[in-house]
C-alpha positions in Angstrom: -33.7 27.3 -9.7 -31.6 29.4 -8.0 -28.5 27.1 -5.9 -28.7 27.8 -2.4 -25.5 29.6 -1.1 -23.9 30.9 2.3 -24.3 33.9 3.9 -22.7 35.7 6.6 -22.0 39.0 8.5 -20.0 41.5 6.7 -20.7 45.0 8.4 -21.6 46.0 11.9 -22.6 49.4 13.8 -24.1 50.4 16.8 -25.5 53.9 18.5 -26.0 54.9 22.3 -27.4 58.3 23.2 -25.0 60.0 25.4 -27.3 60.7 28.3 -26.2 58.0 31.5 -28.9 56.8 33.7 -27.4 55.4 36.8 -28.9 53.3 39.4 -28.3 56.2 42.1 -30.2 58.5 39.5 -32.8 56.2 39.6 -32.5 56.0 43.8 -34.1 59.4 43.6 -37.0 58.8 41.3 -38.5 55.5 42.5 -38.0 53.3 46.1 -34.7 51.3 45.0 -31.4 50.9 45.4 -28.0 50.6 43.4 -27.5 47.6 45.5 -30.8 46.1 44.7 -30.2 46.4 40.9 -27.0 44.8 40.7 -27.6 42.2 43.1 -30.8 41.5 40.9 -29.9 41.9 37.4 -26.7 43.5 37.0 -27.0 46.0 35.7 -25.5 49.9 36.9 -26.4 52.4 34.0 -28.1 52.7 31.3 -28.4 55.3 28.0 -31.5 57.1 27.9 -32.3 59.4 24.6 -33.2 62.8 25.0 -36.9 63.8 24.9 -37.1 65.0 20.9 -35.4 62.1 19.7 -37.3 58.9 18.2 -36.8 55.5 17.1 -35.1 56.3 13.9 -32.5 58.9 15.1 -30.7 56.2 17.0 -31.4 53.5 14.2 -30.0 55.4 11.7 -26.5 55.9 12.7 -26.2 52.5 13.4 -27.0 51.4 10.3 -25.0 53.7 8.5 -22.3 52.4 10.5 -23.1 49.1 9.5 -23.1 50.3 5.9 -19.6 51.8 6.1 -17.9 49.3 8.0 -19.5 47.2 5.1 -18.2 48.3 2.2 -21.7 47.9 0.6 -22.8 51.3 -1.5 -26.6 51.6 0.2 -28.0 51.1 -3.0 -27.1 47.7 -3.7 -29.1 46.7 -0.5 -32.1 44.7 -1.5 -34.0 44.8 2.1 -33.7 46.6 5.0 -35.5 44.6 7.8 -35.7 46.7 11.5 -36.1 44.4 14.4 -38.1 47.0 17.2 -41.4 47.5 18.9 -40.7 51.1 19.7 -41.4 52.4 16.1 -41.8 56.3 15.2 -45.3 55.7 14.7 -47.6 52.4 14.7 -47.5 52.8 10.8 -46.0 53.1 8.4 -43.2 50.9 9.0 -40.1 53.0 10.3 -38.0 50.6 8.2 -39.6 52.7 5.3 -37.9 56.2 6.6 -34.4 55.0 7.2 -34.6 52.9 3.9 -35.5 56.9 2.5 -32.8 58.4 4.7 -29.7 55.7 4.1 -30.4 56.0 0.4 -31.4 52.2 -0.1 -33.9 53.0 -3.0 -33.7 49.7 -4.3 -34.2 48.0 -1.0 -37.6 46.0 0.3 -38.2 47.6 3.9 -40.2 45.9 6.5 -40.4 45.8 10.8 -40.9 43.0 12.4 -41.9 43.1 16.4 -40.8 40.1 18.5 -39.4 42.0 21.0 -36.2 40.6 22.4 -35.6 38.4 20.3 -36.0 40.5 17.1 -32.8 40.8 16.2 -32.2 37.2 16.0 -35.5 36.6 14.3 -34.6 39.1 11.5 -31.1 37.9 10.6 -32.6 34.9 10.2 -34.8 36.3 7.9 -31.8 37.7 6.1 -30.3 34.4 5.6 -32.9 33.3 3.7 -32.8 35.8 1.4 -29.4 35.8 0.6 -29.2 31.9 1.0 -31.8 31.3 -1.4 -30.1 34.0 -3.7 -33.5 35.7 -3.9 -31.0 39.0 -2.4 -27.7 40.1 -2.3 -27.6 42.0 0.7 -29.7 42.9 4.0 -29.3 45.1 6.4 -30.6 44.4 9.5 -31.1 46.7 12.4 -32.2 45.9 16.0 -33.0 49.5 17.7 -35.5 50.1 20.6 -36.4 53.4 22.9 -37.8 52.0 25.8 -37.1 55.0 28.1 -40.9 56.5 26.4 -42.2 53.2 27.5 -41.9 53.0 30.8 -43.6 53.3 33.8 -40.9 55.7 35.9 -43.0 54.8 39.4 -42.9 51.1 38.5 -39.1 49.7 40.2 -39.8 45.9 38.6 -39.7 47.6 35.3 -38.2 50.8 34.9 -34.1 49.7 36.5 -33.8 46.9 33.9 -33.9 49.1 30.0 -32.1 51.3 28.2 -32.0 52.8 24.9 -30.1 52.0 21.9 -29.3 50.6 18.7 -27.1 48.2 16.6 -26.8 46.7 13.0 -25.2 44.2 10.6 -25.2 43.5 6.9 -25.7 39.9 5.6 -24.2 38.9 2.4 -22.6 36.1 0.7 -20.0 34.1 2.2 -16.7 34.3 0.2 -14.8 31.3 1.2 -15.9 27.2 2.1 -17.2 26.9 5.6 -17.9 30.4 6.9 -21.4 31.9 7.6 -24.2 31.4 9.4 -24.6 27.3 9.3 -28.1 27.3 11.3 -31.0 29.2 12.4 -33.1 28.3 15.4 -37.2 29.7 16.0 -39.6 29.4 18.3 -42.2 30.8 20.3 -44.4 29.6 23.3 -48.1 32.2 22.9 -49.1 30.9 26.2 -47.2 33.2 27.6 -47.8 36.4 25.6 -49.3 38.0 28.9 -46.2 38.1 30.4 -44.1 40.6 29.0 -46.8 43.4 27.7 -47.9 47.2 27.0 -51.8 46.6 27.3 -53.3 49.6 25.6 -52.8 51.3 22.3 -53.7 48.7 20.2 -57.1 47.3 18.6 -57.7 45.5 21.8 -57.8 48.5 23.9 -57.7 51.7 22.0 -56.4 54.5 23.7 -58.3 56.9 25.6 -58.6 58.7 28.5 -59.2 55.7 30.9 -56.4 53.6 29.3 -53.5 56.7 29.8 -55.2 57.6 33.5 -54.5 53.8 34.2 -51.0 53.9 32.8 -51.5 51.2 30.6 -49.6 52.3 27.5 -46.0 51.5 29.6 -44.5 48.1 29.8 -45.7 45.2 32.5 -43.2 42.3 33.1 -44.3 39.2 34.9 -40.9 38.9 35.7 -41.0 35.7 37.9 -42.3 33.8 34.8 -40.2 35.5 32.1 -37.6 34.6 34.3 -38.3 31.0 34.4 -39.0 31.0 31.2 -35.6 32.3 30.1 -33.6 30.4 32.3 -34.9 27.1 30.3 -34.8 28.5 27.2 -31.7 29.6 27.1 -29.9 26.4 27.8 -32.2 24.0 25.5 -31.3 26.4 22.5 -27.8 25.7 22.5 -27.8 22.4 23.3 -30.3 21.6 20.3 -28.7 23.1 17.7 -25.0 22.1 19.0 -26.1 18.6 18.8 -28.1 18.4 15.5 -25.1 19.8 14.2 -22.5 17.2 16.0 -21.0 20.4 18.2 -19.8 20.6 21.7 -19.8 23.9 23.8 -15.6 23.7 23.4 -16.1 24.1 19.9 -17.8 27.6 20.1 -15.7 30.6 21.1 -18.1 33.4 22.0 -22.1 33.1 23.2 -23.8 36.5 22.7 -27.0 36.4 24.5 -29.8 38.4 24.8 -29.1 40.9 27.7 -31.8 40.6 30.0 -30.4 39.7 33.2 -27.0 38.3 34.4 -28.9 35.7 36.4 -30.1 34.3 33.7 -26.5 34.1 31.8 -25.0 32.5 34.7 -27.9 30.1 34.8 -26.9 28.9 31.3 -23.3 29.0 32.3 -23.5 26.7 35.3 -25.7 24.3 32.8 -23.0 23.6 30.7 -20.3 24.2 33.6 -18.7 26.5 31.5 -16.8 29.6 32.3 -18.5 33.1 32.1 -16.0 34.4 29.5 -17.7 32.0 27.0 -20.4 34.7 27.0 -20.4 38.1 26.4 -21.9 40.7 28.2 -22.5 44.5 28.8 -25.5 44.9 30.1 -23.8 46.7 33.3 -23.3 49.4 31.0 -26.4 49.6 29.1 -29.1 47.8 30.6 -32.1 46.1 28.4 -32.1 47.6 24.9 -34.6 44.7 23.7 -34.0 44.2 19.9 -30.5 46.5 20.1 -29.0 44.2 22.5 -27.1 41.3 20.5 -25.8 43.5 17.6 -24.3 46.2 19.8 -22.6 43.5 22.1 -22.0 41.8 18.6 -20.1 45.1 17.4 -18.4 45.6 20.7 -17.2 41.8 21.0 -15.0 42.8 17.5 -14.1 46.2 19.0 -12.6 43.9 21.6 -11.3 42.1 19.5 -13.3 38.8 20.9 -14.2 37.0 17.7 -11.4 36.5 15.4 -11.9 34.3 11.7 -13.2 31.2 12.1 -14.7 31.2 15.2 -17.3 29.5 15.9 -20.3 32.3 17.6 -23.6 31.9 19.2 -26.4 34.7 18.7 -28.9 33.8 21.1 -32.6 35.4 21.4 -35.5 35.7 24.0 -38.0 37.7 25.9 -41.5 38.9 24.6 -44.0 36.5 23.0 -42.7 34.5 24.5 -40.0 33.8 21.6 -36.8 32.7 21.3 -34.4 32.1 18.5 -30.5 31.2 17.7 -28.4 31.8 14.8 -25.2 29.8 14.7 -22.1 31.1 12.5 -18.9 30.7 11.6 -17.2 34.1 11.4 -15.4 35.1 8.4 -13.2 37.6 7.2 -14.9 40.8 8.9 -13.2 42.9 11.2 -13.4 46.1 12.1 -11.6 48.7 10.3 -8.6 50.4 11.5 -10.0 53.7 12.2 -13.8 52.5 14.1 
């Protein structure tokens, strides 16, 4: 039997589109206000890709990034997991094309679709693998477009996403005590109606009725979502700090799903912390679902936020409704020089 082992983070990356959606761009295509926005969610711009581009143009920089950043040659990766529910195509997997196009032929490829929290939900996944010593390395990449899924007459929906991509590699931890320590999962189905694109799939096929109703963009329920998140949040952190005898002064940096700034202040004033524990961009970016935590994740070292040792907090929600948390504690990594 194969001696279970630690693994951890050892390669980030990250892609916007260059395109800026602000909120007074969006002033003049639905009834809404910069004011409105922020005061609601936060948020001021987002990146929007350009018409011709797809899921895998803005995944695959990222992960090449990732590679790079990594030192891992791309054939040595044994999976390459994609965390998204904005795919090229409903199959085959769009895992399978950037495996093809990163030069990973020896890599497993697979996409999983748990919407916000995907990212979390696949590193976790990742840590298995490498944990159990069934793989060596993983890349994982968390990368949606949800400017083509939108409704652009719909203000509840269309102000709060954006588009873009990020991605880590998950190998063995080199030295005692560093590397993800704890992985948290969960889901609550009775809410699956909340957060939802109703047509396109094998409950309601497209056709002409389904695309004259508009029902291949995204509907939010956001008054529930929002309750839902608000409690979810919280009870994450608090279970896994205490099955693992942790207080909130022992973790340096929380990097939550970005969703809505009400909703990190919310967990903030729970644990009366200050709001610098977490980090956040969502200002600048919006909503990128899956991308979220591994482009703030890859901008929190650009910042030079997380150093060695530090204890961080990835933490997941949104569509299913699921949630999910992986604890670390950060190793060696940084940046190079020249990123």
């Amino acid at each position: 039997m194969r001696q279970l082992r630690s693994s951890t983070i050892i390669g980030t990356g990250m892609f916007l589109p260059e395109k800026r959606l602000t909120n007074f761009d969006l002033e003049k295509m639905v009834d809404t206000s910069d004011e409105w926005i922020v005061t609601r969610s936060g948020i001021r711009e987002r990146r929007i890709v350009e018409p011709h581009q797809k899921l895998s143009d803005i995944a695959l920089p990222a992960a090449q990034m990732a590679l790079r950043n990594s030192g891992v040659a791309p054939e040595k990766i044994n999976a390459v997991i994609l965390a998204t529910f904005t795919a090229d195509r409903p199959i085959s997997a769009t895992a399978c094309v950037l495996q093809h196009k990163l030069g990973c032929v020896n890599a497993a490829a697979m996409d999983i679709e748990v919407a916000c929290s995907g990212f979390v939900y696949a590193t976790a996944i990742a840590h298995q693998f490498v944990a159990t010593g069934a793989m060596d390395y993983v890349l994982v990449i968390g990368a949606d477009i949800l400017s083509k899924v939108l409704d652009f007459t719909d203000r509840n929906t269309c102000v709060l996403f954006g588009d873009g991509a990020g991605a880590v590699v998950v190998g063995p931890a080199t030295r005692d005590g560093e590397g993800i320590f704890d992985t948290y999962l969960g889901a609550d189905g009775s809410g699956s109606e909340h957060i939802k694109i109703p047509a396109g799939g094998s409950e309601l096929p497209t056709s002409a009725e389904t695309v004259a109703k508009r029902l291949h963009y995204v509907q939010i329920n956001g008054k529930e979502v929002f309750k839902f998140s608000t409690r979810i949040v919280g009870d994450m952190i608090e279970k896994v700090l205490t099955r693992n005898q942790l207080t909130l002064d022992d973790v340096a940096l929380i990097i939550p799903h970005q969703a809505n700034i009400r909703i990190i202040e919310s967990a903030a004033n729970r644990f009366n912390c200050p709001m610098d524990k977490f980090f956040t961009n969502l200002d600048k970016y919006g909503n990128t679902v899956a991308g979220t935590i591994p482009i703030c994740l890859h901008e929190a070292l650009e910042q030079k936020r997380i150093k060695p040792g530090d204890l961080v907090l990835l933490v997941g929600f949104g569509g299913g409704l699921t949630y999910g948390l992986v604890a670390l504690r950060w190793g060696s990594y940084q940046l190079p020089a020249a990123v």
